[in-house]
CHARMM-style PDB file with segment names, atoms N, HN, CA, C and O in Angstrom:
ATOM      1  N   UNK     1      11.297  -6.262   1.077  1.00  0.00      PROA
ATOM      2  CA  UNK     1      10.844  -6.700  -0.236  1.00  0.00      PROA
ATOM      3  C   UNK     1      10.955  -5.503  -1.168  1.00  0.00      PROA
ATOM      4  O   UNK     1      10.545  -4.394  -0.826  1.00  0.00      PROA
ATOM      5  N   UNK     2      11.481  -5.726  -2.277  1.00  0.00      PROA
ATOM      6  HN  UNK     2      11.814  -6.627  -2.555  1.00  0.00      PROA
ATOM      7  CA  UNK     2      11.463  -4.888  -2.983  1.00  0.00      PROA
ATOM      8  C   UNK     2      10.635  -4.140  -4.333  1.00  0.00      PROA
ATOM      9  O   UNK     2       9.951  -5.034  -4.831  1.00  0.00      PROA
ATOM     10  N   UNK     3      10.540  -3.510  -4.710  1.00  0.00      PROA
ATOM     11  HN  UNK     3      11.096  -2.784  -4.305  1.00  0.00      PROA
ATOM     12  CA  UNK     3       9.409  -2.836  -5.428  1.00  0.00      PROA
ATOM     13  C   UNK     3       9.083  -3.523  -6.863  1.00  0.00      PROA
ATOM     14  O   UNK     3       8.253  -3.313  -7.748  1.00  0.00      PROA
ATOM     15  N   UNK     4       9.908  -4.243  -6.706  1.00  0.00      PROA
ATOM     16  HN  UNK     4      10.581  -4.414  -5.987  1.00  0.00      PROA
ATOM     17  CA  UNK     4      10.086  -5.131  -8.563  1.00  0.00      PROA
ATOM     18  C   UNK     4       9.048  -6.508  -7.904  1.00  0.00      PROA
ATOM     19  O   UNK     4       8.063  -6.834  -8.566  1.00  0.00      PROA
ATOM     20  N   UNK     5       9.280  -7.047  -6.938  1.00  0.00      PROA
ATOM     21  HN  UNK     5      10.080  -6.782  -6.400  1.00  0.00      PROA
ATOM     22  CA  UNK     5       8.604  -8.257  -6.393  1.00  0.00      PROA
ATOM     23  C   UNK     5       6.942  -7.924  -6.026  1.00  0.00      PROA
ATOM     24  O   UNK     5       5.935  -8.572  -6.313  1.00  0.00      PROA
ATOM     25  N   UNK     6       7.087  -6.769  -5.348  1.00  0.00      PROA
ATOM     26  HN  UNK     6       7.905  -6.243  -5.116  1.00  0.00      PROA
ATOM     27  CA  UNK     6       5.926  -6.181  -5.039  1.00  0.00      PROA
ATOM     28  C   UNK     6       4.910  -5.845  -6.434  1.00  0.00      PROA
ATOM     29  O   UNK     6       3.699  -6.060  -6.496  1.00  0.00      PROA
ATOM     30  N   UNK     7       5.609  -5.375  -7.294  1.00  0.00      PROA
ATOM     31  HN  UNK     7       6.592  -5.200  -7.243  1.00  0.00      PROA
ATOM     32  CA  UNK     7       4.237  -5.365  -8.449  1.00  0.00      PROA
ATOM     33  C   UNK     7       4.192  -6.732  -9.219  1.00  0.00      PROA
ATOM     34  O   UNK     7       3.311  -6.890 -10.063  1.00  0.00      PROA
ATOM     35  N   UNK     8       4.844  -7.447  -9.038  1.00  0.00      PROA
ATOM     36  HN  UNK     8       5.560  -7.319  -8.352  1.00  0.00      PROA
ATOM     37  CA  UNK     8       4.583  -9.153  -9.475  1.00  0.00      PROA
ATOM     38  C   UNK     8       3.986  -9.656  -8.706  1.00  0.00      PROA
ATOM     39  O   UNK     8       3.378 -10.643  -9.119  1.00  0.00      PROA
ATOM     40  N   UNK     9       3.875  -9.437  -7.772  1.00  0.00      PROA
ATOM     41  HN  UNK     9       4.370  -8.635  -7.436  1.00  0.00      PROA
ATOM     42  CA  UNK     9       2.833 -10.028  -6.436  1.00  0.00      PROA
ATOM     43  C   UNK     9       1.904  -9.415  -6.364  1.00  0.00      PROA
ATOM     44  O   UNK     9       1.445  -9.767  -5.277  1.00  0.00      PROA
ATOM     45  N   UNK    10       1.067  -8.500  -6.881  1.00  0.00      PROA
ATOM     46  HN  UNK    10       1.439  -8.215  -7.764  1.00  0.00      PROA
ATOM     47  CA  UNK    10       0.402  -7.669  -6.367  1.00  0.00      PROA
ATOM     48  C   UNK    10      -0.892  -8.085  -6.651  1.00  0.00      PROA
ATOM     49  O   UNK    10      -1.719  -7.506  -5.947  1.00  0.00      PROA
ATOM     50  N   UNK    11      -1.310  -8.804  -7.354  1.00  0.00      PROA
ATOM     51  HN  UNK    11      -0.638  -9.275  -7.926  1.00  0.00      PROA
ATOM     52  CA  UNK    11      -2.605  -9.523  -7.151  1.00  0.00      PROA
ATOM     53  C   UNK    11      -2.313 -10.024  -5.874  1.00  0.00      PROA
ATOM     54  O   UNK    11      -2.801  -9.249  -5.051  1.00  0.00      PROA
ATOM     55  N   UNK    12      -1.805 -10.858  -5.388  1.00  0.00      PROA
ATOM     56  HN  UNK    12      -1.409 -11.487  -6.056  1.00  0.00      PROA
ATOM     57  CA  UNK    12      -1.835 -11.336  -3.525  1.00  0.00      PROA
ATOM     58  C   UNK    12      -1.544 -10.638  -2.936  1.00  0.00      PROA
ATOM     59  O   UNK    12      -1.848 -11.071  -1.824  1.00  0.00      PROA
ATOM     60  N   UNK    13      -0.897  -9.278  -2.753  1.00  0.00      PROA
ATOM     61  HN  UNK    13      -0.650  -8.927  -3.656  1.00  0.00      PROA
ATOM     62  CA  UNK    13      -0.302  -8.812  -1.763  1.00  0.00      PROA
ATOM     63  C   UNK    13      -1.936  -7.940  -2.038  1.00  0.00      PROA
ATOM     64  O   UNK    13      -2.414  -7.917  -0.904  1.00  0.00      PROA
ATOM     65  N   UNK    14      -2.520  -7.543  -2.587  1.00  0.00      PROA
ATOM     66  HN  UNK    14      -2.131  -7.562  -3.509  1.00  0.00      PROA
ATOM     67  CA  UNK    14      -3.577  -6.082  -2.662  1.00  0.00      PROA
ATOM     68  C   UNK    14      -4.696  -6.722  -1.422  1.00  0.00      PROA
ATOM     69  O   UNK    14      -5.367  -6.040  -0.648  1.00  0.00      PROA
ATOM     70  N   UNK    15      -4.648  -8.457  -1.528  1.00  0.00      PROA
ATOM     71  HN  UNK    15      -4.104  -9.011  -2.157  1.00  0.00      PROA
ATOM     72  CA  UNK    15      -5.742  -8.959  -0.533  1.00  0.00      PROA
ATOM     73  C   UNK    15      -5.194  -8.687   1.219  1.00  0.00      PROA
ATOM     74  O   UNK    15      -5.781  -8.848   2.289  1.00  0.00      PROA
ATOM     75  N   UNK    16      -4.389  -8.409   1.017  1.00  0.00      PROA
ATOM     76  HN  UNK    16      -3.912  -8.278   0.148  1.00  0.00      PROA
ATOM     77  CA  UNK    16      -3.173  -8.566   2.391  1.00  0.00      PROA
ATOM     78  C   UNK    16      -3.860  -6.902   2.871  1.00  0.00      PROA
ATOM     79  O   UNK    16      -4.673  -6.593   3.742  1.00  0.00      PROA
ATOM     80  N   UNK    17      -2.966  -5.935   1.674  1.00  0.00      PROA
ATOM     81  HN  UNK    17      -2.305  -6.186   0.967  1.00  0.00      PROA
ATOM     82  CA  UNK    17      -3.080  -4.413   2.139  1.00  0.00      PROA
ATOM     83  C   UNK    17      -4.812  -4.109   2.741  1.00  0.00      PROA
ATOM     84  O   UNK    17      -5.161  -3.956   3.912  1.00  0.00      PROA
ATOM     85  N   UNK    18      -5.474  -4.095   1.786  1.00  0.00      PROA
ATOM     86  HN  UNK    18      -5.190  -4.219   0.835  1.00  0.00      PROA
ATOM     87  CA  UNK    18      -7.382  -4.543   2.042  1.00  0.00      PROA
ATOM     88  C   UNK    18      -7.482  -4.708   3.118  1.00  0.00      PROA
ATOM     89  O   UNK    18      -8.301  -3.901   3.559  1.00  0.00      PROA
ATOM     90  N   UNK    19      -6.915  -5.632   4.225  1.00  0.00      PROA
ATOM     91  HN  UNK    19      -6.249  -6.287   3.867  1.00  0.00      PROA
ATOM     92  CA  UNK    19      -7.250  -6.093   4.999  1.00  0.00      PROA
ATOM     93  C   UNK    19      -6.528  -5.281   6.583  1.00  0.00      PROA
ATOM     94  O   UNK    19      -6.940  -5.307   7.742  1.00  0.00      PROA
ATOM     95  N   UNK    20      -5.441  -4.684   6.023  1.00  0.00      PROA
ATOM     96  HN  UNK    20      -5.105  -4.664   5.081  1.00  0.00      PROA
ATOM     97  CA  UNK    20      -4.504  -3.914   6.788  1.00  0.00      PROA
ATOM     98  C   UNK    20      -4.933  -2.449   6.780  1.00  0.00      PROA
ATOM     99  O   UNK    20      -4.841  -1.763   7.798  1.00  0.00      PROA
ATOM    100  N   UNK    21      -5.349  -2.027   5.757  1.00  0.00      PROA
ATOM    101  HN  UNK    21      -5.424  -2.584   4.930  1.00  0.00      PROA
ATOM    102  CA  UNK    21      -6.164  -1.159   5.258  1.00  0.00      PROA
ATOM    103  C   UNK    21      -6.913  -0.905   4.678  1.00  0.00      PROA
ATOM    104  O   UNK    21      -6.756  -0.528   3.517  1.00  0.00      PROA
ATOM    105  N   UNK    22      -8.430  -1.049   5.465  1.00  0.00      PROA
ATOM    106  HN  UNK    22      -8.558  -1.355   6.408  1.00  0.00      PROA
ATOM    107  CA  UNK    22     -10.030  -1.360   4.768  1.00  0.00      PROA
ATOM    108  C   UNK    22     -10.026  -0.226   4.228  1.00  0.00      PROA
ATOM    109  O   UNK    22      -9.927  -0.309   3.003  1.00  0.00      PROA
ATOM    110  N   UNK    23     -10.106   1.031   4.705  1.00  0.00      PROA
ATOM    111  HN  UNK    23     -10.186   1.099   5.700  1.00  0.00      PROA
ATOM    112  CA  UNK    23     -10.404   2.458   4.550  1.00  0.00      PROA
ATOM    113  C   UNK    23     -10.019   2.673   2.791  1.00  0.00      PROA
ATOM    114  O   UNK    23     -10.727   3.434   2.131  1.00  0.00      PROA
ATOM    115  N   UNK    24      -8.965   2.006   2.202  1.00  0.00      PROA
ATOM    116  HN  UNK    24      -8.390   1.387   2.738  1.00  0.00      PROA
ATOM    117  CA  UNK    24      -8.910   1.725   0.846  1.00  0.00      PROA
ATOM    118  C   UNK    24      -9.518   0.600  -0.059  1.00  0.00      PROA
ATOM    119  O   UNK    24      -9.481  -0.624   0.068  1.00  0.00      PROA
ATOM    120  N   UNK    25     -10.104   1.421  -1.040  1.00  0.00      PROA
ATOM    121  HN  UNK    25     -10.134   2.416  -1.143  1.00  0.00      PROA
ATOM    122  CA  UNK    25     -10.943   0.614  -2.205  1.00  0.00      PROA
ATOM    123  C   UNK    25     -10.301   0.122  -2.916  1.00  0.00      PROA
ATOM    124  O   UNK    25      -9.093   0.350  -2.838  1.00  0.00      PROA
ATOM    125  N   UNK    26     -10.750  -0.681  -3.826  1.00  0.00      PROA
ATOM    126  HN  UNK    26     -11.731  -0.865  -3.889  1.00  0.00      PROA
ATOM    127  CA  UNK    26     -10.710  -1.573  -4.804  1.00  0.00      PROA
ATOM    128  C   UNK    26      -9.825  -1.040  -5.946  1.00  0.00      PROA
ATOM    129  O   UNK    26      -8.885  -1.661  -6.441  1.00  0.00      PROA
ATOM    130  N   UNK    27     -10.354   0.503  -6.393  1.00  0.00      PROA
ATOM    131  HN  UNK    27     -11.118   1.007  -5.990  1.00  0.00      PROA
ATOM    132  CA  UNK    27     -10.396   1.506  -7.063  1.00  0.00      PROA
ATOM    133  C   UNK    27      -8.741   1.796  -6.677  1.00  0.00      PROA
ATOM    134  O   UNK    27      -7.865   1.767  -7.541  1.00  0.00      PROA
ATOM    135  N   UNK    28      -8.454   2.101  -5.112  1.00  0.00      PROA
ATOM    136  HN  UNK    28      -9.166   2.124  -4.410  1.00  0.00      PROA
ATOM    137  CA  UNK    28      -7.166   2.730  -5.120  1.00  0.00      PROA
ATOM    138  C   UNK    28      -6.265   1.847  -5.224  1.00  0.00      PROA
ATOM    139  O   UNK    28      -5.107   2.238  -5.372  1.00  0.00      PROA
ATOM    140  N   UNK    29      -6.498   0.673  -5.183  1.00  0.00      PROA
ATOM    141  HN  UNK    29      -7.439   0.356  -5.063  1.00  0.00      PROA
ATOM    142  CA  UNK    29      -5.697  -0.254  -5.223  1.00  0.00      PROA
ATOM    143  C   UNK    29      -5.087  -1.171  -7.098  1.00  0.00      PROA
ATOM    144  O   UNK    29      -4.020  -1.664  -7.463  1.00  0.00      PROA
ATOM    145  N   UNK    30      -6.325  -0.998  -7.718  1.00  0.00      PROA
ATOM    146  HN  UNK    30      -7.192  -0.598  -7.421  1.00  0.00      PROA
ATOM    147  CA  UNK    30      -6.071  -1.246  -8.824  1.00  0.00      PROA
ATOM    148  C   UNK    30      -5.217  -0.025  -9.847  1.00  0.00      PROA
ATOM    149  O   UNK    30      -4.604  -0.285 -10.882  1.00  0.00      PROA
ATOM    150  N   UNK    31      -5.391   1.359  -9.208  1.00  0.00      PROA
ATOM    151  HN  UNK    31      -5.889   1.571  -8.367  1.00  0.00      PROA
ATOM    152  CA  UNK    31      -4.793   2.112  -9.859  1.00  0.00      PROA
ATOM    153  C   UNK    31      -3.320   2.358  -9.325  1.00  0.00      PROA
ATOM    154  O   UNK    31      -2.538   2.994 -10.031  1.00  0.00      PROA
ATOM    155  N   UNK    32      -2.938   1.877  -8.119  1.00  0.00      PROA
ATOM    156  HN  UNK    32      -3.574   1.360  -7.546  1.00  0.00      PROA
ATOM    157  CA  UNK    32      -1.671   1.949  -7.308  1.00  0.00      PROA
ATOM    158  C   UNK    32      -0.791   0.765  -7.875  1.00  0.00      PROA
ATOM    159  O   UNK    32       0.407   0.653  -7.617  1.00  0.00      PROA
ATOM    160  N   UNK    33      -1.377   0.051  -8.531  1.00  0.00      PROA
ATOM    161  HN  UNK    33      -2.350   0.142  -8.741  1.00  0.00      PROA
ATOM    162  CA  UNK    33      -1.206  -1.445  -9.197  1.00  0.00      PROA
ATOM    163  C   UNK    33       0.942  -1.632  -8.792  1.00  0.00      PROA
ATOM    164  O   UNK    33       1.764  -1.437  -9.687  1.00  0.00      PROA
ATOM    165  N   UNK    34       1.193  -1.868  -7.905  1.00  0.00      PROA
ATOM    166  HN  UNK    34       0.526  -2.026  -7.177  1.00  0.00      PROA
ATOM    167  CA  UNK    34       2.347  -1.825  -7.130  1.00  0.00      PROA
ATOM    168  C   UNK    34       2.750  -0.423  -6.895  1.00  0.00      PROA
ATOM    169  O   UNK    34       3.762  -0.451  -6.193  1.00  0.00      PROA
ATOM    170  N   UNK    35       2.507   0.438  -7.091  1.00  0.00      PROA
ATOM    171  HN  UNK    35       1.685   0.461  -7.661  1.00  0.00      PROA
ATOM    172  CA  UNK    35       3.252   2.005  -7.156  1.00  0.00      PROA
ATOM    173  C   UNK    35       2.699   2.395  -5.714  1.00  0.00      PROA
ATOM    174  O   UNK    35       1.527   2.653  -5.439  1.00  0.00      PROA
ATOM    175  N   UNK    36       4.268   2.380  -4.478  1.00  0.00      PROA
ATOM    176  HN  UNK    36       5.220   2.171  -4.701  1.00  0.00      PROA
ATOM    177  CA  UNK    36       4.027   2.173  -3.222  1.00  0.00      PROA
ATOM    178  C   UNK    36       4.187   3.906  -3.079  1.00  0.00      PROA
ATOM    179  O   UNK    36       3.637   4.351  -2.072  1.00  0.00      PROA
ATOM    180  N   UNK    37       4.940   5.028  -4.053  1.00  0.00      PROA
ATOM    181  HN  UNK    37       5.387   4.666  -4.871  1.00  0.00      PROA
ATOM    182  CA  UNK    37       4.455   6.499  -3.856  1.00  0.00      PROA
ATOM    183  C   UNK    37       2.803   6.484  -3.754  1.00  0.00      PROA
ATOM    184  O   UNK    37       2.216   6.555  -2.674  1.00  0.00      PROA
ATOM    185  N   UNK    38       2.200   6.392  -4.914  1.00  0.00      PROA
ATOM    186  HN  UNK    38       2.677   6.334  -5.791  1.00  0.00      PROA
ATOM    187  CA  UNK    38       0.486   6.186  -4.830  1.00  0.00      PROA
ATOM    188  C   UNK    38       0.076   6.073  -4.027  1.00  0.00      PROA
ATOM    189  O   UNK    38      -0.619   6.900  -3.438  1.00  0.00      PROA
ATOM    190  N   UNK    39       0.525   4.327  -3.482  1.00  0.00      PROA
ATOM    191  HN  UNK    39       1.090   3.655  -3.961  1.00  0.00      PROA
ATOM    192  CA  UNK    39      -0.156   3.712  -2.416  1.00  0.00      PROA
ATOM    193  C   UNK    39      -0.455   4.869  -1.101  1.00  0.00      PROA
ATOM    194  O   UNK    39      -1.437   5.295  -0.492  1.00  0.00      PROA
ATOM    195  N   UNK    40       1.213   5.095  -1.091  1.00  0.00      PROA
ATOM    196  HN  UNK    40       2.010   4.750  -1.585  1.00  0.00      PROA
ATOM    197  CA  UNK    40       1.470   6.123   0.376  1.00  0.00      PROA
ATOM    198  C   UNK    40       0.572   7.421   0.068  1.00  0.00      PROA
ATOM    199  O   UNK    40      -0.057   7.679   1.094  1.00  0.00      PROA
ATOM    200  N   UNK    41       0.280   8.314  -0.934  1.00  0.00      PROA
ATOM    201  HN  UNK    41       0.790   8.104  -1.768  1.00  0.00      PROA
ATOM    202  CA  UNK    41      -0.550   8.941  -0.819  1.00  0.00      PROA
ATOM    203  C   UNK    41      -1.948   8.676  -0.784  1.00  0.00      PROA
ATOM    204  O   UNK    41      -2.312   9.621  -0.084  1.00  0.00      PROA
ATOM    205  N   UNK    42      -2.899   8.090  -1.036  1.00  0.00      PROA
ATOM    206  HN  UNK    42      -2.603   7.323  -1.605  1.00  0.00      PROA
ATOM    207  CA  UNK    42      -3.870   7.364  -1.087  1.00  0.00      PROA
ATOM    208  C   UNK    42      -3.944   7.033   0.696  1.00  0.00      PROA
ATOM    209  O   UNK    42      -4.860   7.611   1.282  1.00  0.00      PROA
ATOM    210  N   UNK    43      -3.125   6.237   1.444  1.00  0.00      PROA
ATOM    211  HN  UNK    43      -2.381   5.768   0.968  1.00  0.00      PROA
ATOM    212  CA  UNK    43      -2.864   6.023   2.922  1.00  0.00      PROA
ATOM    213  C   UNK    43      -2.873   7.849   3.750  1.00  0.00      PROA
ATOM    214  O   UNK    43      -3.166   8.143   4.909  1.00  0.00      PROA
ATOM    215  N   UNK    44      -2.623   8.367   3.097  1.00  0.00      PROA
ATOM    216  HN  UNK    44      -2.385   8.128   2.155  1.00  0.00      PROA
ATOM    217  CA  UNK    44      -2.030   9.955   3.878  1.00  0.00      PROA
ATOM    218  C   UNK    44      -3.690  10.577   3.720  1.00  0.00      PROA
ATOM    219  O   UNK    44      -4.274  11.039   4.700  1.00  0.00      PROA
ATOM    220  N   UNK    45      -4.280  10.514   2.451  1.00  0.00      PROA
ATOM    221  HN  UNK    45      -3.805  10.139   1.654  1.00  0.00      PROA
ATOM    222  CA  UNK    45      -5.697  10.950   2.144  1.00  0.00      PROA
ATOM    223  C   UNK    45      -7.018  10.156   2.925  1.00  0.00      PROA
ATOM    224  O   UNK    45      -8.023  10.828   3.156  1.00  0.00      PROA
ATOM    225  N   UNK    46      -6.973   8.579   3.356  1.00  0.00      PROA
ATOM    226  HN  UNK    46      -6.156   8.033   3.168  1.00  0.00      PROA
ATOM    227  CA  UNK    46      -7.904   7.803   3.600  1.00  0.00      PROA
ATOM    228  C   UNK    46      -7.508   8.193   5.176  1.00  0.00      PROA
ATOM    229  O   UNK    46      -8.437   8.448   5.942  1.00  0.00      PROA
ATOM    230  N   UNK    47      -6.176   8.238   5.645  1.00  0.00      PROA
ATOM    231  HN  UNK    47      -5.421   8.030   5.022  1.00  0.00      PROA
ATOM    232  CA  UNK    47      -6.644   8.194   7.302  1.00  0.00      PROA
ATOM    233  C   UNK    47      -5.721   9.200   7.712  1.00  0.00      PROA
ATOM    234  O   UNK    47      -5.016   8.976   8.696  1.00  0.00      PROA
ATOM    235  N   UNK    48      -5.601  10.607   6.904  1.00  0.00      PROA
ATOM    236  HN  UNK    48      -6.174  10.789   6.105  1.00  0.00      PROA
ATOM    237  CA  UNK    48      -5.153  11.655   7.433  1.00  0.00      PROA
ATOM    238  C   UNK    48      -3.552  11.405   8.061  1.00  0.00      PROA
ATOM    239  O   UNK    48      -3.410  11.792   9.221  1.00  0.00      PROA
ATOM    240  N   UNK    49      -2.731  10.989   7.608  1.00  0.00      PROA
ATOM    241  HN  UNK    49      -2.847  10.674   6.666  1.00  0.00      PROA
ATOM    242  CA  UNK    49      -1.179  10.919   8.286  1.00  0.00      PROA
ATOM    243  C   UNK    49      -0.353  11.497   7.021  1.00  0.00      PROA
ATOM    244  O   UNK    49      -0.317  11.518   5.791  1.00  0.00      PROA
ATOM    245  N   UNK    50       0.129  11.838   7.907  1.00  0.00      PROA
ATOM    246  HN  UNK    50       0.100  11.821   8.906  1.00  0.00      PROA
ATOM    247  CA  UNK    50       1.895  12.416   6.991  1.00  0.00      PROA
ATOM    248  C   UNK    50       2.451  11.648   6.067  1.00  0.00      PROA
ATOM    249  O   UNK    50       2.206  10.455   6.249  1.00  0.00      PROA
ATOM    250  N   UNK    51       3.044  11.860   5.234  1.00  0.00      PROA
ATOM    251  HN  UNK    51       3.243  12.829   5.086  1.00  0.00      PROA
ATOM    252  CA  UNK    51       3.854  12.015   4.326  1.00  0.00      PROA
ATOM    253  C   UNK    51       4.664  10.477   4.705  1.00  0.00      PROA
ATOM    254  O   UNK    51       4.382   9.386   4.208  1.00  0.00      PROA
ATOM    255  N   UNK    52       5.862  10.797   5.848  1.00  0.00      PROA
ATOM    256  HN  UNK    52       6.091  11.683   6.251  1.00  0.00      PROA
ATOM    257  CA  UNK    52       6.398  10.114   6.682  1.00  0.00      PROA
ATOM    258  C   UNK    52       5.510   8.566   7.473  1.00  0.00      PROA
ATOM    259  O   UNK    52       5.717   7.392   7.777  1.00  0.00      PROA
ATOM    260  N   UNK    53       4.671   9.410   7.486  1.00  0.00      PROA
ATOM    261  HN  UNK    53       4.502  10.364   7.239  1.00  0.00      PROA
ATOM    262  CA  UNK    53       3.792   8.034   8.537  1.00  0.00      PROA
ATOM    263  C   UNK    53       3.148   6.670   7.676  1.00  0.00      PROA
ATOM    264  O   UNK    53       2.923   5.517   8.043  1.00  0.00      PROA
ATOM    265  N   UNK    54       2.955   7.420   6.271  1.00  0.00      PROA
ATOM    266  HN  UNK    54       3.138   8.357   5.973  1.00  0.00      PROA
ATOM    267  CA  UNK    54       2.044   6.477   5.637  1.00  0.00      PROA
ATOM    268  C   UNK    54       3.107   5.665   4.666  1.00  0.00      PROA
ATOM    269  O   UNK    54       2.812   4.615   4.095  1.00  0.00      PROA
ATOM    270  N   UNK    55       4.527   6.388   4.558  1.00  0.00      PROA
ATOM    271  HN  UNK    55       4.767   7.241   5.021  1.00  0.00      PROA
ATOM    272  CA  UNK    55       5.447   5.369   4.117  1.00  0.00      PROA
ATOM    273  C   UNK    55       6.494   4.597   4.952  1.00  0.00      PROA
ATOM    274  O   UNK    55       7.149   3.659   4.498  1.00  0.00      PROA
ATOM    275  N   UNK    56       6.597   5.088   6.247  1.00  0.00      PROA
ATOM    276  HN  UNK    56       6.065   5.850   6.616  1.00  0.00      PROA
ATOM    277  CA  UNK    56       6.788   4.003   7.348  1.00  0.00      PROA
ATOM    278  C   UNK    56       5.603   2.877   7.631  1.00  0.00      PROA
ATOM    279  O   UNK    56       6.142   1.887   8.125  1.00  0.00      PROA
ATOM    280  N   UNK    57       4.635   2.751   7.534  1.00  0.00      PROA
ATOM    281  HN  UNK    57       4.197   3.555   7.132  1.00  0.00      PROA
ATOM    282  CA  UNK    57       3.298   1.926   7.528  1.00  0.00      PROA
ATOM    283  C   UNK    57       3.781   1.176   6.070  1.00  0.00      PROA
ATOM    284  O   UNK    57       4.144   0.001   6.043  1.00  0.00      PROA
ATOM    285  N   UNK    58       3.741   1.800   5.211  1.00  0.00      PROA
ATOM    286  HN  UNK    58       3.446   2.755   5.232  1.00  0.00      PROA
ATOM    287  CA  UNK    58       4.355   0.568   3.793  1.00  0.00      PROA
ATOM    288  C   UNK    58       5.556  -0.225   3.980  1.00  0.00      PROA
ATOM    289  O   UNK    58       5.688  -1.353   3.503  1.00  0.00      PROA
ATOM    290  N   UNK    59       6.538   0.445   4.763  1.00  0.00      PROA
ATOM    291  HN  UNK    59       6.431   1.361   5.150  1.00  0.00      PROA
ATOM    292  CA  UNK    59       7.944  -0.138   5.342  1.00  0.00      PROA
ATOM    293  C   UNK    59       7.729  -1.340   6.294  1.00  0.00      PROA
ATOM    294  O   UNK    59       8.026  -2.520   6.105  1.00  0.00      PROA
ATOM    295  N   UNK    60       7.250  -0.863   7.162  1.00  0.00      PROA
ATOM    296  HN  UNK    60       7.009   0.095   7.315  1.00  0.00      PROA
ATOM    297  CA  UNK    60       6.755  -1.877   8.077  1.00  0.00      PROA
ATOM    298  C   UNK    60       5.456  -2.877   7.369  1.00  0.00      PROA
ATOM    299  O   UNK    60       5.259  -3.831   8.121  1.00  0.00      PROA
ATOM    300  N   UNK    61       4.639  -2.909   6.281  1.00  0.00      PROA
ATOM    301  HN  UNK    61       4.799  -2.134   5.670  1.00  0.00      PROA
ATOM    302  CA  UNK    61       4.103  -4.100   5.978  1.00  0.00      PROA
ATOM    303  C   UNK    61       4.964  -4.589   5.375  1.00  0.00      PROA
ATOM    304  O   UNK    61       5.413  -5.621   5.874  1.00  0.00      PROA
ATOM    305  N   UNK    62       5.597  -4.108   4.052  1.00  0.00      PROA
ATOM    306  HN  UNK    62       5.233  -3.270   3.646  1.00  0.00      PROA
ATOM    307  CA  UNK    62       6.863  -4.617   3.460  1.00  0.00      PROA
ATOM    308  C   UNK    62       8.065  -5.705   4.150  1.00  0.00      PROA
ATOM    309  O   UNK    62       8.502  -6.714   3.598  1.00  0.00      PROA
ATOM    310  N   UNK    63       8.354  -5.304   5.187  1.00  0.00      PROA
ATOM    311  HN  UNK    63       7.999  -4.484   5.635  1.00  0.00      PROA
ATOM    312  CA  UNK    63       9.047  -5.561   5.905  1.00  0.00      PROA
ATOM    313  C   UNK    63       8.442  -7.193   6.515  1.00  0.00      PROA
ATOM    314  O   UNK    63       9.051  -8.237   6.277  1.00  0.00      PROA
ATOM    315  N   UNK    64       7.101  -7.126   7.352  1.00  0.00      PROA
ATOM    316  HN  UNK    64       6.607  -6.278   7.545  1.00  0.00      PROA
ATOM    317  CA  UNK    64       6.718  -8.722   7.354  1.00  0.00      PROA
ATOM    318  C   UNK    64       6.142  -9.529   6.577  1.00  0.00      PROA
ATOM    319  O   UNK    64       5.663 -10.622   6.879  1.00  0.00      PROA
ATOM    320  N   UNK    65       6.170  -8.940   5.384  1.00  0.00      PROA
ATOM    321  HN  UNK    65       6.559  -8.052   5.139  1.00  0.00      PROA
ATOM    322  CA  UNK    65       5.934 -10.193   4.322  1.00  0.00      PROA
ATOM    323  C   UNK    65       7.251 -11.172   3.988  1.00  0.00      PROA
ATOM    324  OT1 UNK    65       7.136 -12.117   3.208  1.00  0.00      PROA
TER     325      UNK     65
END
C-alpha cells in the first residue's frame, strides 16, 4: 500500500496501528497523521528498535492490509 492511500485512510488504518501498537498514543498518532518516517520513529522511541526494525514492522503491516 502506498503512502498516498495510507494518509486517506488514516482515520481507519490509526484504529488498526493502536491495536498492533498499544505502546503508541493518540497524540503520536494524530501528529504522524500518515507520515510513516514519524510513525517509524515514534515505533524506534516507544519499544526501543532500530531504525531498520521499526520500518520493516511498517512494511510488514503495510503489506497485510
Amino acid at each position: 500500500m502506498n503512502s498516498d492511500i495510507i494518509k486517506g485512510k488514516w482515520k481507519q488504518l490509526s484504529g488498526r496501528i493502536k491495536e498492533r501498537w498499544g505502546n503508541l498514543t493518540d497524540d503520536d498518532l494524530n501528529v504522524a497523521d500518515g507520515h510513516s518516517d514519524y510513525l517509524a520513529g515514534k515505533l524506534q522511541e516507544r519499544y526501543g528498535w532500530t531504525k531498520e526494525k521499526a520500518q520493516q514492522e511498517l512494511r510488514d503491516f503495510s503489506d497485510k492490509l
